[in-house]
C-alpha positions as CSV (number, residue, x, y, z in Angstrom):
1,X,26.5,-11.7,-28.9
2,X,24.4,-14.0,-30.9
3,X,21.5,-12.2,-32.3
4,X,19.0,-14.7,-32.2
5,X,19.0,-14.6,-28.4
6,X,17.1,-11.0,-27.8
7,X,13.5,-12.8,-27.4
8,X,15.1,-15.1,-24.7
9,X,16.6,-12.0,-23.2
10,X,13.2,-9.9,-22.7
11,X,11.5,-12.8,-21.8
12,X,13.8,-13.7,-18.8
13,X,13.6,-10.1,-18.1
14,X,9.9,-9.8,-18.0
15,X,9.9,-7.5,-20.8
16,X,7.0,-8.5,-23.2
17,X,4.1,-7.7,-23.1
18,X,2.5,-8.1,-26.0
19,X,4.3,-9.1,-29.7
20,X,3.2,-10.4,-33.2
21,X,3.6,-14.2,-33.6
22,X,6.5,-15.2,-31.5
23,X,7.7,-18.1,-33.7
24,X,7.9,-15.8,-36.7
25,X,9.5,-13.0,-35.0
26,X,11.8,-14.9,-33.5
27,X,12.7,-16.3,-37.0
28,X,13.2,-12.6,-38.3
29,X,15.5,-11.8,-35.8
30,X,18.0,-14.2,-36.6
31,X,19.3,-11.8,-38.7
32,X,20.4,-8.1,-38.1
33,X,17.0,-5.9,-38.2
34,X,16.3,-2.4,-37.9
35,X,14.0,-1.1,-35.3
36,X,12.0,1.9,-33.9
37,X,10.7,3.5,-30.5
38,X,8.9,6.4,-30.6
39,X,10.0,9.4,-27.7
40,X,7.5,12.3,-27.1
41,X,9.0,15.0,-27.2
42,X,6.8,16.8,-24.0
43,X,10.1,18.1,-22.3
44,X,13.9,18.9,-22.9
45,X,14.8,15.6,-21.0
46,X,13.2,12.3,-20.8
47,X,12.2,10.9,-17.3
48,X,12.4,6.8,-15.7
49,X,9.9,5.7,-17.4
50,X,11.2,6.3,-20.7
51,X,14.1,4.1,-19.8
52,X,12.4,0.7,-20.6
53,X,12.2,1.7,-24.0
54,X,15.4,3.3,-24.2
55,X,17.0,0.1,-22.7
56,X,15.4,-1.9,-25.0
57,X,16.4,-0.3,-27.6
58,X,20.1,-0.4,-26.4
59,X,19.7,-4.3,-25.7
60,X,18.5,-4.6,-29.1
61,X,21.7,-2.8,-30.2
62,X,23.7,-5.6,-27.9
63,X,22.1,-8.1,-29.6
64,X,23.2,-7.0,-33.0
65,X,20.1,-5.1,-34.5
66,X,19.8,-1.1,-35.4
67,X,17.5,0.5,-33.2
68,X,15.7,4.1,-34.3
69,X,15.1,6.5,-31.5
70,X,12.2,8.6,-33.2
71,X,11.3,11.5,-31.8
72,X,8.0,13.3,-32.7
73,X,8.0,16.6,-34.3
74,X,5.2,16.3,-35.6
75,X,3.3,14.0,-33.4
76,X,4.4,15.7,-30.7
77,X,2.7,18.3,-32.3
78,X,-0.7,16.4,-31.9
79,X,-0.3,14.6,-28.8
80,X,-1.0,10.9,-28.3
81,X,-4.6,10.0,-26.4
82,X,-3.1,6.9,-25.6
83,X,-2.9,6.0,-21.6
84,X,-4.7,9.2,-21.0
85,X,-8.1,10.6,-20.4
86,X,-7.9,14.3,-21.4
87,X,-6.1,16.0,-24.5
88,X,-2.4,17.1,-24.2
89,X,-1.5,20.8,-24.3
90,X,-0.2,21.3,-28.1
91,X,3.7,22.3,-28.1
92,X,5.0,25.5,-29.9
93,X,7.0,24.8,-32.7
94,X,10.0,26.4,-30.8
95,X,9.7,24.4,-27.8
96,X,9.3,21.6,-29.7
97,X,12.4,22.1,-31.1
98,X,14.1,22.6,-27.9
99,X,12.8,19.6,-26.9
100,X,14.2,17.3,-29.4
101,X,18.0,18.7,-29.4
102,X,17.6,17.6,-25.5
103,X,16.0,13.9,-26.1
104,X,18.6,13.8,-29.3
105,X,21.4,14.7,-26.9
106,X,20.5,11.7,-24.5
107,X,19.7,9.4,-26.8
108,X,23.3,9.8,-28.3
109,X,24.6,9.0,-24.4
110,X,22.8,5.4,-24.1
111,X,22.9,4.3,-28.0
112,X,25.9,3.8,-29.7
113,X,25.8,5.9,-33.0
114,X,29.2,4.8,-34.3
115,X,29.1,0.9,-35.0
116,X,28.1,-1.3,-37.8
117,X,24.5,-1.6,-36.4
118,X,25.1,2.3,-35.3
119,X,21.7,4.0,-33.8
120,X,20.0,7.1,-35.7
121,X,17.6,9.5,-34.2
122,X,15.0,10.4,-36.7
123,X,11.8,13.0,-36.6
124,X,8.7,12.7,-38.4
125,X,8.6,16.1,-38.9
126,X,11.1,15.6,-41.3
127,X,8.3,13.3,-43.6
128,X,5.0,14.3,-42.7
129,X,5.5,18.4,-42.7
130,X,6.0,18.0,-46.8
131,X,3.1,16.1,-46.9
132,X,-0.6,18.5,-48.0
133,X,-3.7,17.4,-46.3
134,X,-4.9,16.3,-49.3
135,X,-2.2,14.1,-50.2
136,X,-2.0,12.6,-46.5
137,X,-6.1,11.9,-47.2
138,X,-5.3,10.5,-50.5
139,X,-2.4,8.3,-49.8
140,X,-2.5,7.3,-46.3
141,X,-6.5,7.7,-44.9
142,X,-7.9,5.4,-47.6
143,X,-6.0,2.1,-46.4
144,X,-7.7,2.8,-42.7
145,X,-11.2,2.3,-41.8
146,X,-12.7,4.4,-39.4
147,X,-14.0,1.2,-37.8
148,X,-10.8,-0.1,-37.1
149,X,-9.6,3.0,-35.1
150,X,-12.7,2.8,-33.4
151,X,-11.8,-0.5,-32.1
152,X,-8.5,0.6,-30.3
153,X,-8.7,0.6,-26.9
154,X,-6.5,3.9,-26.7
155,X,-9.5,4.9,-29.2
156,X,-13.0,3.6,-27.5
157,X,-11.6,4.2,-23.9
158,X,-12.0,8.0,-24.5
159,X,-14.8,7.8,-26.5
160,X,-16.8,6.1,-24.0
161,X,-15.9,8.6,-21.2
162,X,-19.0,10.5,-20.3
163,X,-16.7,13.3,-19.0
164,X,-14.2,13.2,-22.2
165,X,-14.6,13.6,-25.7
166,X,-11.7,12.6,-28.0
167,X,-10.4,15.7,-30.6
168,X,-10.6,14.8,-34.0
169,X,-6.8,16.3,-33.4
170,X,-5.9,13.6,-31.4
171,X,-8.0,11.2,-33.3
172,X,-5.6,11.2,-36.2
173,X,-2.5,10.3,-34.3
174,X,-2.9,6.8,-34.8
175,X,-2.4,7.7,-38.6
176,X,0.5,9.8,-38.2
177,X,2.3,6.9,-36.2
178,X,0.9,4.3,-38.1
179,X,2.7,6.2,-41.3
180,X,5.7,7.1,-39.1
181,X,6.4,2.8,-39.5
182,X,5.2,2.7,-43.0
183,X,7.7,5.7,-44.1
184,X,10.8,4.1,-41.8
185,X,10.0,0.8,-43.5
186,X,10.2,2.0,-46.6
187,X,12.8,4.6,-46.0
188,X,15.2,2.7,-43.6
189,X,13.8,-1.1,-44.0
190,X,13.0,-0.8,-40.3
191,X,10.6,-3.8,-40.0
192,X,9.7,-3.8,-36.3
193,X,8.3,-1.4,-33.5
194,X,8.5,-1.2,-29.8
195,X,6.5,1.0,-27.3
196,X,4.5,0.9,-23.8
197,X,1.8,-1.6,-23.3
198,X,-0.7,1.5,-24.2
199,X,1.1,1.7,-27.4
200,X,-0.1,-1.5,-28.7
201,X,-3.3,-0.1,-30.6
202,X,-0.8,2.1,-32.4
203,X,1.4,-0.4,-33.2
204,X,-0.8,-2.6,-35.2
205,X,-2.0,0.3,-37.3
206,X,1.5,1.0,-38.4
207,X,1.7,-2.7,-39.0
208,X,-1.2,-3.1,-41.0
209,X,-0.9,0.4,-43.0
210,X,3.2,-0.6,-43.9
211,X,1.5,-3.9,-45.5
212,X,-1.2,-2.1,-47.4
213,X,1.0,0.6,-48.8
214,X,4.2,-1.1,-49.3
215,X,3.2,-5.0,-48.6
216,X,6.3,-4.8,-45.6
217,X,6.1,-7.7,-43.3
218,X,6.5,-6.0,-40.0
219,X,6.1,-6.9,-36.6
220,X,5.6,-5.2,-33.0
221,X,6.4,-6.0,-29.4
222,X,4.9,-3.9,-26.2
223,X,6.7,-3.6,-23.1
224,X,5.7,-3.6,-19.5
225,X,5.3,0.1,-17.6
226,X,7.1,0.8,-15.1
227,X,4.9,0.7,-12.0
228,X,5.5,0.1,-8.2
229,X,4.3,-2.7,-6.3
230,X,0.8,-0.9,-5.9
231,X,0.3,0.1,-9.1
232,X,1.6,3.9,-9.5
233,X,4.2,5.0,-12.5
234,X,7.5,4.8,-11.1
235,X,9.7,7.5,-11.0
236,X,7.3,10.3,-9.5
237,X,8.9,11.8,-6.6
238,X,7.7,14.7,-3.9
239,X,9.8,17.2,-7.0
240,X,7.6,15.8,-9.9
241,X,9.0,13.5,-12.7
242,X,12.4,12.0,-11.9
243,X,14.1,13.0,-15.1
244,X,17.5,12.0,-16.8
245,X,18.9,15.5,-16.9
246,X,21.0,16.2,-13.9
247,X,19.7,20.0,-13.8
248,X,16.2,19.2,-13.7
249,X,17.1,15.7,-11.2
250,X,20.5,15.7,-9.5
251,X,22.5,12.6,-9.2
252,X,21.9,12.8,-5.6
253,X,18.1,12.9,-6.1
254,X,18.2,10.1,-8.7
255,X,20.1,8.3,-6.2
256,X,17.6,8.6,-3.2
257,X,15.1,7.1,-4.8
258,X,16.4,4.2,-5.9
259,X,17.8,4.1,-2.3
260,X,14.4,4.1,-0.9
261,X,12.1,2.1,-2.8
262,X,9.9,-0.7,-1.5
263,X,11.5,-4.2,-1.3
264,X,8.6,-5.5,-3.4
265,X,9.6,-3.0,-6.5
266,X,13.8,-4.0,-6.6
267,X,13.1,-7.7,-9.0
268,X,11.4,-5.4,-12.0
269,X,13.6,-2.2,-11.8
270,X,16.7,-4.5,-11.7
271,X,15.6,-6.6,-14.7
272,X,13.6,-3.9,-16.5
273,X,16.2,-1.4,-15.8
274,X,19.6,-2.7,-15.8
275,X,21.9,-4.6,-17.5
276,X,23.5,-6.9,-14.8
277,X,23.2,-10.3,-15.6
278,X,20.6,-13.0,-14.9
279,X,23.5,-14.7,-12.3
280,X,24.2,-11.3,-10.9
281,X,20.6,-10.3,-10.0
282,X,19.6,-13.9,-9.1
283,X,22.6,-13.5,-6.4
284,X,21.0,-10.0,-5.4
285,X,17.6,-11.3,-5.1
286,X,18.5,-14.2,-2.8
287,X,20.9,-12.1,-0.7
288,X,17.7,-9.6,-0.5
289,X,15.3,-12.3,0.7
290,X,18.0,-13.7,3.4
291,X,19.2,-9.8,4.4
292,X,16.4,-7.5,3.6
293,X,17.9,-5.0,5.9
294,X,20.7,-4.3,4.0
295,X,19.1,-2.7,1.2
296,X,21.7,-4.6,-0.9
297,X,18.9,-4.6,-4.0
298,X,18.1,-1.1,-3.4
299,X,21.6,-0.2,-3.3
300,X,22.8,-2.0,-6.5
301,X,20.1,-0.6,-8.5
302,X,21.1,3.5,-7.2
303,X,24.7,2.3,-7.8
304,X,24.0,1.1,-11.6
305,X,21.8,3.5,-12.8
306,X,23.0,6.6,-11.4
307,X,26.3,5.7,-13.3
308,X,25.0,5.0,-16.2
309,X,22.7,7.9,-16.4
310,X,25.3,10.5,-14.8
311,X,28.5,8.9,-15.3
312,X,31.3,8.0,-12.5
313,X,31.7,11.8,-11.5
314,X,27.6,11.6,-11.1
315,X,27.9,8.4,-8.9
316,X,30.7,9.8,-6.9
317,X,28.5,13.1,-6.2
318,X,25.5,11.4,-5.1
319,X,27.5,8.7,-2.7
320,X,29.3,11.7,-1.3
321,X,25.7,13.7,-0.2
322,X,24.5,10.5,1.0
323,X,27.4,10.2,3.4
324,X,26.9,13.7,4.6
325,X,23.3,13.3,5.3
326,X,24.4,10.2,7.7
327,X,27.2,11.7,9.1
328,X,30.4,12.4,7.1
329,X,32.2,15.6,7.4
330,X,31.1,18.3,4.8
331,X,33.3,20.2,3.1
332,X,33.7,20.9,-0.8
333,X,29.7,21.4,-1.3
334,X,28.0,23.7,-2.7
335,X,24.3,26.1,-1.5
336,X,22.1,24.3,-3.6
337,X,24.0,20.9,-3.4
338,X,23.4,21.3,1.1
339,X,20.3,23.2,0.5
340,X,19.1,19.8,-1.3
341,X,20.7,17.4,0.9
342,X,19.1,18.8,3.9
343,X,15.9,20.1,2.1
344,X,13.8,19.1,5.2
345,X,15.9,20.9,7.7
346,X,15.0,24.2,9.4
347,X,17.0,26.8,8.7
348,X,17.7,30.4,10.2
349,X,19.1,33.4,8.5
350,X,21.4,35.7,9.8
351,X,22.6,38.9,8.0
352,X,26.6,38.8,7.5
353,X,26.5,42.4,9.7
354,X,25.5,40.4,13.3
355,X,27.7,37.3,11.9
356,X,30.9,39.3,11.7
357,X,30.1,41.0,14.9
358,X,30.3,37.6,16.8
359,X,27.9,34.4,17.1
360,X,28.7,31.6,19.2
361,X,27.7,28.5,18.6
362,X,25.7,28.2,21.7
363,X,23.7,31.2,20.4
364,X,23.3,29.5,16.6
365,X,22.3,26.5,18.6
366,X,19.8,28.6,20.1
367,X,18.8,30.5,17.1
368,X,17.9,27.5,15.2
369,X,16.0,25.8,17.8
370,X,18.5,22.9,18.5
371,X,18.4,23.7,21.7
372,X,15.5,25.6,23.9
373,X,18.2,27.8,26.0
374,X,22.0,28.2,26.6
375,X,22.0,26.5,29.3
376,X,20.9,23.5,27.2
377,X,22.7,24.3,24.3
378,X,26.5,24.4,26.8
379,X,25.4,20.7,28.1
380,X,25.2,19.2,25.2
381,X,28.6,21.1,24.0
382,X,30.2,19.4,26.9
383,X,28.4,15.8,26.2
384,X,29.9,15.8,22.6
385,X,26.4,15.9,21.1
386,X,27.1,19.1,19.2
387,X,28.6,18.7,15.3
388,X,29.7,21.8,13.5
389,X,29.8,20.6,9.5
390,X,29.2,17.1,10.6
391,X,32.7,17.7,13.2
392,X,32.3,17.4,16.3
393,X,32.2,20.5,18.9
394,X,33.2,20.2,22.7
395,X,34.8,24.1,23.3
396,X,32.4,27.2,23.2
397,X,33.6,29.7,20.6
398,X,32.6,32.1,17.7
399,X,31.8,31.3,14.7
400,X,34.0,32.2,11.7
401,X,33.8,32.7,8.1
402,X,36.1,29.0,8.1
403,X,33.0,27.4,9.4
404,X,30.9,28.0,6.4
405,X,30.3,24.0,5.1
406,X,29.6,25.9,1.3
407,X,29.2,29.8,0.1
408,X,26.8,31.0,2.5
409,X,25.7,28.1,4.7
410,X,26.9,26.5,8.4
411,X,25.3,22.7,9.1
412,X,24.6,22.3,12.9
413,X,23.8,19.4,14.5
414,X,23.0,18.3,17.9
415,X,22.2,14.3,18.7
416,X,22.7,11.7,16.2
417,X,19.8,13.1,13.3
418,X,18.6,16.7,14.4
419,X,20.1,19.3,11.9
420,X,19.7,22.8,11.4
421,X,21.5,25.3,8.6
422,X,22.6,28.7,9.6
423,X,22.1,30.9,6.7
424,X,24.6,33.8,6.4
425,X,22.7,36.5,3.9
């Protein structure tokens, strides 16, 4: 792949923003280039809306350039006012670390860190901890006047808040990441940065500061956030964050929400997101507009990302809950994997005790408020209403230690979409 093509590529996508002159940095990257995006290192995992970076960074890759996923020790140390209107909670030095093994593990999953333009993960930890205040002052403060940080949005948009203050902590992140492109010029000849739209401010520091302390010609791009239709962040559901680590977001979570979001959100999350190809998602779109019932946007997007994130047996786990919850016969599941499927469903507990002595499944009916009486709960036995594991019941009986769907739970049903779980303690 032709790497003079990558501006083309964003463009069609929708994903700048914001770059240095377009002419010239198309012209530098006619030629393999080194590149950086800088991760926060706030949690163990990094969440949706990290992956228009990360994606960038492995389009880059595609395209023949060497991308560096930075994660920051020490910045992360600081925290970046950028895109925010009160001061980040400083990090331990031990969860910090935690942290980056995490985001260093993933990275490792999306980039490729074994070809000729093979992907590093670097920390500025690793440059600026050596580094006295003094020497920091010395060598770094004097090329920045205090006016020019002033004039950054990320800067003056906190400043002018009656109800904030800006830290002079979180003041001097714009010099740490502004040195963070200045040392991985010097040190790796990276010569461009990417980030969020809020990371612009940044950006140009580190540009400026690599050209008055090692006269690098550099250059910056900013790409779009990823927000719904109305303007929220994406990838915020009723759990919090939707993150890339399956045990704090499981496949089948991951899943759901690209299942279910708005028709008006599917064009940027399958550009932005994805790497289908312009004819593939052109087909999708059009075959959205004619169908929009089908979901078929919705439904590609779930299916692409929940494999690349989680991988085929990921993909397969997520399809498999989705077919319970509409109906397919459970079996092979686990408590927590029912217990999130059917985390709206009422549930009863019984004690093992009274469920080896004998429950029917006109009492359980009963007991979990399917049905308002026996009577009721016999009727719709006999009108095939009643599913036991998603199988459908006609006979009276007992319930057995067989009819558990997973270790401890039994998944009643009665109608097409009423559920309840018996819960043997």
């Amino acid at each position: 792949m032709s790497v003079s093509n990558i501006i083309d590529e964003l463009k069609w996508r929708g994903l700048v923003h914001q770059s240095t002159d377009e002419a010239e940095l198309k012209t530098h990257l006619n030629q393999s280039r080194t590149l950086y995006c800088g991760f926060d290192p706030t949690a163990s995992s990094l969440h949706v809306g990290n992956l228009v970076p990360l994606m960038a960074l492995r389009r880059f890759q595609r395209f023949g350039h060497a991308p560096l996923c930075l994660v920051g020790g020490s910045t992360g140390m600081v925290g970046d006012p950028s895109g925010r209107s009160e001061e980040r909670n400083l990090l331990s030095q031990e969860t910090l670390a935690e942290n980056l093994a995490g985001i260093k593990k993933q990275a490792e999953r999306f980039l490729d860190f074994n070809c000729k333009n093979a992907a590093r993960v670097v920390n500025n930890y690793d440059w600026t901890a050596p580094i006295s205040f003094l020497e920091f002052l010395r060598d770094v403060g004097k090329h920045v006047t205090i006016n020019t940080m002033l004039a950054k949005e990320s800067v003056k948009s906190r400043i002018e808040r009656p109800d904030s203050g800006l830290s002079y902590t979180e003041f001097s992140y714009m010099l740490l990441q502004a040195f963070d492109f200045a040392h991985l010029y010097k040190a790796y000849g990276c010569t461009m940065q990417i980030g969020g739209s809020e990371q612009w401010g940044n950006i140009t520091a580190g540009i400026d500061l690599g050209r008055r302390m090692h006269g690098g010609s550099l250059f910056g791009m900013t790409l779009p956030l990823l927000l719904t239709s109305d303007g929220r962040k994406m990838g915020k559901s009723a759990k919090g964050a939707l993150w890339l680590d399956a045990n704090r977001t499981s496949p089948y979570a991951f899943y759901q929400y690209w299942i279910n979001i708005a028709d008006e959100d599917v064009g940027n999350c399958l550009r932005f997101l994805t790497e289908l190809s312009r004819e593939e998602i052109e087909a999708i779109d059009a075959e959205q507009k004619a169908k929009p019932g089908d979901r078929i946007g919705q439904k590609s997007i779930a299916k692409w990302l929940t494999q690349f994130v989680h991988g085929d047996a990921g993909l397969a786990a997520a399809q498999k809950a989705t077919d319970v919850f509409f109906g397919a016969e459970i079996d092979s599941l686990s408590d927590a994997q029912l217990n999130e499927i059917f985390a709206d469903v009422p549930s009863v507990t019984v004690v093992r005790g009274e469920f080896e002595a004998g429950l029917s499944i006109v009492d359980a009916l009963v007991r979990t408020g399917l049905c308002t009486s026996k009577a009721e709960a016999k009727r719709a036995l006999a009108a095939g209403a009643v599913a036991l594991n998603n199988r459908r019941m006609i006979e009276e009986r007992t319930l057995a230690d067989s009819d558990r769907a997973s270790e401890s739970v039994i998944v009643l049903r009665n109608g097409k979409k009423r559920y309840a779980l018996l819960r043997i303690a």
